[in-house]
C-alpha positions in Angstrom: -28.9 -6.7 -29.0 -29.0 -8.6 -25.7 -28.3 -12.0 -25.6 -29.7 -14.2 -23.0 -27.8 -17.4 -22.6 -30.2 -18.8 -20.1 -32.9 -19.4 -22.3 -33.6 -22.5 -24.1 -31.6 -22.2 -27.7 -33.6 -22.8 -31.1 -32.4 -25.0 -33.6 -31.7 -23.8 -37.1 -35.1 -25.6 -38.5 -37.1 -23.6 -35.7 -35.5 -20.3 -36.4 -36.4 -20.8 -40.3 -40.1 -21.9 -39.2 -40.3 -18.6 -37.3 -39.1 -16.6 -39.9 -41.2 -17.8 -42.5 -44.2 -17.7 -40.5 -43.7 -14.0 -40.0 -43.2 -13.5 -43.0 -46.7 -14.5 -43.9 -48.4 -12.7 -41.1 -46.2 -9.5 -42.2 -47.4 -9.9 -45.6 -50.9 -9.6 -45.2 -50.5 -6.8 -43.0 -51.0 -3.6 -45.1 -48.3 -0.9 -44.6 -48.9 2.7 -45.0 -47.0 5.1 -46.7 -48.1 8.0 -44.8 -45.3 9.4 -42.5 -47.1 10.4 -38.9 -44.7 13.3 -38.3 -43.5 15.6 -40.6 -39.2 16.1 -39.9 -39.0 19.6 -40.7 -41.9 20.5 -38.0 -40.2 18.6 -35.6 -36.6 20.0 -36.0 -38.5 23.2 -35.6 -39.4 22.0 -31.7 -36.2 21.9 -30.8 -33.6 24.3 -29.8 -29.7 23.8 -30.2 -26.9 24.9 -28.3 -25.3 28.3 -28.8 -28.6 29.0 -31.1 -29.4 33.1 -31.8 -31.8 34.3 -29.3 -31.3 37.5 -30.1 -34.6 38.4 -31.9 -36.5 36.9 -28.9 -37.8 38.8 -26.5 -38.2 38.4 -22.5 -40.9 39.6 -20.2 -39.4 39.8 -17.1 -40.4 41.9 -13.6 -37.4 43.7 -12.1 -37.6 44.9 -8.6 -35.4 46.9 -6.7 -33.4 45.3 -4.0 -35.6 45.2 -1.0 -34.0 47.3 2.2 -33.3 43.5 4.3 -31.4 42.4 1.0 -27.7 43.0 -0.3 -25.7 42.3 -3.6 -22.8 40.6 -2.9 -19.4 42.1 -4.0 -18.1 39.0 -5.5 -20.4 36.9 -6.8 -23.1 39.7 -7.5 -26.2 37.9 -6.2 -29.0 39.5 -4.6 -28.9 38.0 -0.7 -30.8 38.7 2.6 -29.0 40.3 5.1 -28.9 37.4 7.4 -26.3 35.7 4.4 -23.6 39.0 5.3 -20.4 37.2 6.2 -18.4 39.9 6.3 -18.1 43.6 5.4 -15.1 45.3 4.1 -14.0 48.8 2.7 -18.2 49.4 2.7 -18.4 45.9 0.3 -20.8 43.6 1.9 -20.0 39.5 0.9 -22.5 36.9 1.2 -21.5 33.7 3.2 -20.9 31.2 0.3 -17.9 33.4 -1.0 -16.4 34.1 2.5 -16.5 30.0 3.1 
């Protein structure tokens, strides 16, 4: 806990006050026993690392490549032809592996 020295210090008689006294307001407050969120539905909501996917399935629309696009030899991404930094042996490489 934070401490901030700047602030006026209590003595030991008001720091007992202020404890009883909450301790009367916190009595007459009535606590429930009633948890709002049940644990196992919430450990449900989340997903760990390296967790088994493999049962789940993705819907996903593949196109072809398009005829202004390439796939880069090296790092195998789908680029436009404007990224072509060089061309070798018929291989086409985008600009971010030739730099």
């Amino acid at each position: 806990m934070a401490t901030d020295y700047d602030a006026p210090r209590k003595t030991e008689e008001d720091i007992s006050e202020d404890s009883l006294e909450e301790l009367k307001v916190h009595r007459t407050d009535k606590q429930s026993a009633v948890v709002d969120e049940d644990e196992a539905e919430a450990a449900d909501s989340f997903e760990l690392p390296g967790a088994d996917l493999s049962g789940e399935e993705l819907l996903v629309q593949v196109l072809p490549a398009q005829a202004d696009e390439f796939t880069c030899a090296s790092c195998f991404l789908v680029r436009h032809r404007s990224q072509v930094a060089r061309e070798k042996d018929g291989l086409l490489y985008c600009r971010d592996c030739e730099g």
